[in-house]
C-alpha positions as CSV (number, residue, x, y, z in Angstrom):
1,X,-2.1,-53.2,2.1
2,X,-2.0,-51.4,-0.9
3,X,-2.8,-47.6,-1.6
4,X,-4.5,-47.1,-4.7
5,X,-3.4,-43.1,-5.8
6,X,-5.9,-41.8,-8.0
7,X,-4.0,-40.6,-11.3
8,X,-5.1,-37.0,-11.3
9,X,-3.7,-36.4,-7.5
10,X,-1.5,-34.1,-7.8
11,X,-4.0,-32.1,-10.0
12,X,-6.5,-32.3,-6.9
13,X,-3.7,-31.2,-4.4
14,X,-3.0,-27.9,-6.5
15,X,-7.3,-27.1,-6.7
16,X,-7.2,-27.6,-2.8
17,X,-4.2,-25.5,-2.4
18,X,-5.9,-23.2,-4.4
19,X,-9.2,-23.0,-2.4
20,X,-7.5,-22.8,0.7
21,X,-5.8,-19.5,-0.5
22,X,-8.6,-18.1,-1.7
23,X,-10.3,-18.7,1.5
24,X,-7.1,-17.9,3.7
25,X,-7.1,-14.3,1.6
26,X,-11.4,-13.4,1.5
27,X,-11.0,-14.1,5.4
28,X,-8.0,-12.1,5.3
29,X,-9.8,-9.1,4.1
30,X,-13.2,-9.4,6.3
31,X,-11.8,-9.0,9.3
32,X,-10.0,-6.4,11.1
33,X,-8.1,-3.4,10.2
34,X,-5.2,-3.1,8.6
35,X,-2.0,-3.0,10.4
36,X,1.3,-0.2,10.0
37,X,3.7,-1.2,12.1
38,X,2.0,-2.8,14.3
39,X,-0.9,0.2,14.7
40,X,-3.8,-0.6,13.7
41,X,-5.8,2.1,11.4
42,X,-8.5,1.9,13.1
43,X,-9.0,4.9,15.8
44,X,-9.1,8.7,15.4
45,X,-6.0,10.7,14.4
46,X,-5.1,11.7,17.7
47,X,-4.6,8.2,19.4
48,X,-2.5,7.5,15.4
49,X,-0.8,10.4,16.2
50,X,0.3,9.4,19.7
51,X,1.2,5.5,18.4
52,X,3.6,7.1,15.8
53,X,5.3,9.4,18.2
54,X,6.0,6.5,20.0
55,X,7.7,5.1,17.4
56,X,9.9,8.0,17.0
57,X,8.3,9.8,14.2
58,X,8.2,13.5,14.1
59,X,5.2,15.1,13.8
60,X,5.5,18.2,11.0
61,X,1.9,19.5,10.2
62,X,-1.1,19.0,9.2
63,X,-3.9,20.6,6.7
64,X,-7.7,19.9,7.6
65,X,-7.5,15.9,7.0
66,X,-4.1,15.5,6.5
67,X,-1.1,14.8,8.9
68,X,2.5,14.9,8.2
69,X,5.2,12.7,10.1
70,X,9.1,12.1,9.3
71,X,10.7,9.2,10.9
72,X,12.4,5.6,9.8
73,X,10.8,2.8,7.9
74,X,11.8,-0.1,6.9
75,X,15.7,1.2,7.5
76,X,15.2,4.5,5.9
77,X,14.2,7.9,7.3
78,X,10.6,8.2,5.4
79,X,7.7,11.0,4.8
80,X,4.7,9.7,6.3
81,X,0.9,11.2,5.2
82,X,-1.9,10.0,7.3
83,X,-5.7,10.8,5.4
84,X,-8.2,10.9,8.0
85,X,-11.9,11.1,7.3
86,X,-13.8,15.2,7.5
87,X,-15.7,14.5,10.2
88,X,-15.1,11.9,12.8
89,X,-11.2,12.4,12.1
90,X,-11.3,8.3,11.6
91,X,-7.6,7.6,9.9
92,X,-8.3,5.4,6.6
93,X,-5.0,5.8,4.7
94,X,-1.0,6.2,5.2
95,X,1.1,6.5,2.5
96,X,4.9,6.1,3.1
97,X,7.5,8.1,0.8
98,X,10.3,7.0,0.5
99,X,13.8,8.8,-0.7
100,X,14.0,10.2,-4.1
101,X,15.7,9.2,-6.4
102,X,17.8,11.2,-9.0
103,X,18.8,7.9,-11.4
104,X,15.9,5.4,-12.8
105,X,18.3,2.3,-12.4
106,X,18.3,3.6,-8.7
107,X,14.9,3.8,-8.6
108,X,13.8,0.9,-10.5
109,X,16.1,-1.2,-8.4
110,X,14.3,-0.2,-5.1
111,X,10.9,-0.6,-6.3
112,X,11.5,-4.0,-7.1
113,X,13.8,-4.4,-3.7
114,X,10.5,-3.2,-1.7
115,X,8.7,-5.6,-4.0
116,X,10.5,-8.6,-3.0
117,X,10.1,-7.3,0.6
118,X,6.8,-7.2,0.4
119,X,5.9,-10.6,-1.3
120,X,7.7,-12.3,1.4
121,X,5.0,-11.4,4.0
122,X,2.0,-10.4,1.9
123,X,-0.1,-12.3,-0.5
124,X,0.1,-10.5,-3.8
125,X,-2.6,-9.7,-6.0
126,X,-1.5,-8.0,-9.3
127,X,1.1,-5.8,-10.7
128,X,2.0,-3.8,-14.0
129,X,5.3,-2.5,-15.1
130,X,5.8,-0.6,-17.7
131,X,6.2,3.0,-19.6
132,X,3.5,4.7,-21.4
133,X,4.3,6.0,-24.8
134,X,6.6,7.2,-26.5
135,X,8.6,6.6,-23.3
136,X,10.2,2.3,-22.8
137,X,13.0,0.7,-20.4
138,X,16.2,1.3,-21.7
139,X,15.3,4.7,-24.0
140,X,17.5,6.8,-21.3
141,X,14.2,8.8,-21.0
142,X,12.9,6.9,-18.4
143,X,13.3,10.1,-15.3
144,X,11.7,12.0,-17.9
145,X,8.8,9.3,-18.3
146,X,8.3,9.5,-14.5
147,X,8.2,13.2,-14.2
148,X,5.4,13.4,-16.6
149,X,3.4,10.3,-14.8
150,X,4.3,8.1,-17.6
151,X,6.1,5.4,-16.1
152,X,3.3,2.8,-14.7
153,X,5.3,0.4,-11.9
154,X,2.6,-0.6,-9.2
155,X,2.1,-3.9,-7.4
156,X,-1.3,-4.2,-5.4
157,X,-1.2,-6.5,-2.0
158,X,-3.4,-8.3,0.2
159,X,-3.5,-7.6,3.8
160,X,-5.7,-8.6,6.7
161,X,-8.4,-5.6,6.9
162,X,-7.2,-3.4,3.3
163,X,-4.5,-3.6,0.7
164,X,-1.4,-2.2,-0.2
165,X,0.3,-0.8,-3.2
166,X,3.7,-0.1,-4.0
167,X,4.7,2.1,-6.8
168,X,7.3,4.8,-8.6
169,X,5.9,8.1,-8.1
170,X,6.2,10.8,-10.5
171,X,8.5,12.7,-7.6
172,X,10.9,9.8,-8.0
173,X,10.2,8.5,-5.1
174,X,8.8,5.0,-4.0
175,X,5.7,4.9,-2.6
176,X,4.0,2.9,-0.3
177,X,0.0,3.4,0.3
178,X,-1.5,1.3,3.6
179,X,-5.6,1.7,3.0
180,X,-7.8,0.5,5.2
181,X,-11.3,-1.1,4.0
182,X,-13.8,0.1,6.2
183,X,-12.2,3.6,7.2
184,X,-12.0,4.2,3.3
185,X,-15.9,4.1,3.5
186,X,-16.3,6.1,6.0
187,X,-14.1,8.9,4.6
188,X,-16.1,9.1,1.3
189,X,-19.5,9.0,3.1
190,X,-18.4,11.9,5.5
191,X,-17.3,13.7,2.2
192,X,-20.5,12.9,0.3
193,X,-22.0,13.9,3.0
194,X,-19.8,17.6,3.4
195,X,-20.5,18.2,-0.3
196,X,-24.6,17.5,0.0
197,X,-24.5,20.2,3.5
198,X,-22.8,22.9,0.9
199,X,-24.8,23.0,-1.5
């Protein structure tokens, strides 16, 4: 018996490997909420609260929609900030801070460490790395650059339910923001909606 292999087959393999991720990633992000260590952002602040506490985080304060935690992530003792929404208290963002930094090698080395980390269970979906003028990698201006929100390294993720980004801060630290789809929503209608009962 003989197998007749078209000549374009391994072009066809690559458009179906293709369309697979595209579907394995649009039904990634219609379903579900996105995960932080294993909690789901999906419930009110209170029951987030509790399922970091668990995890040995700290609670430190909070300020109308905004809760502060300290504990270890990813091997490092962290600065947590969970947003919830005004009104229903629904949770819609954390965003992770890691160590500062006090040299740019340092720093530049870590973002792309938590880059790499990242990649390897996350689909990724763009990234930009660079310095905005008159500030460039390698002019030994680059803390200076990131002080004065000139220094533009940011990667952008997939995840089941939201994204993720990963990028240098202008307080030299990496940071790491987990922000849920639908919760996002809800936070800026229940703002809209708190702006439209002042006035």
């Amino acid at each position: 018996m003989i197998i007749v292999v078209p000549p374009n087959f391994t072009a066809m393999k690559r458009i179906l490997f293709v369309l697979m991720l595209i579907f394995a990633v649009s039904h990634m992000q219609a379903t579900g909420h996105i995960r932080f260590m294993g909690i789901e952002i999906g419930g009110d602040c209170e029951s987030f609260k509790d399922s970091l506490l668990s995890k040995g985080f700290t609670y430190m304060s909070s300020f109308e929609t905004l809760y502060i935690f300290y504990g270890k992530f990813a091997n490092e003792i962290v600065k947590l900030n969970v947003l919830a929404s005004p009104k229903s208290k629904t949770v819609c963002k954390v965003i992770v801070y890691f160590p500062e930094r006090e040299d740019w090698q340092e720093l530049k080395k870590d973002y792309f460490a938590k880059k790499e980390m990242y990649k390897s269970k996350y689909p990724m979906d763009r990234d930009y790395e660079f310095f905005s003028s008159p500030y460039e990698d390698g002019d030994g201006y680059e803390m200076r650059a990131v002080a004065r929100d000139k220094c533009r390294y940011i990667s952008f993720f997939f995840a089941m339910g939201g994204h993720i980004t990963i990028e240098i801060d202008k307080t030299a630290q990496l940071k790491v923001v987990y922000e849920d789809r639908e919760n996002i929503k809800v936070a800026k209608q229940e703002l809209e909606q708190n702006a439209i009962d002042d006035i």
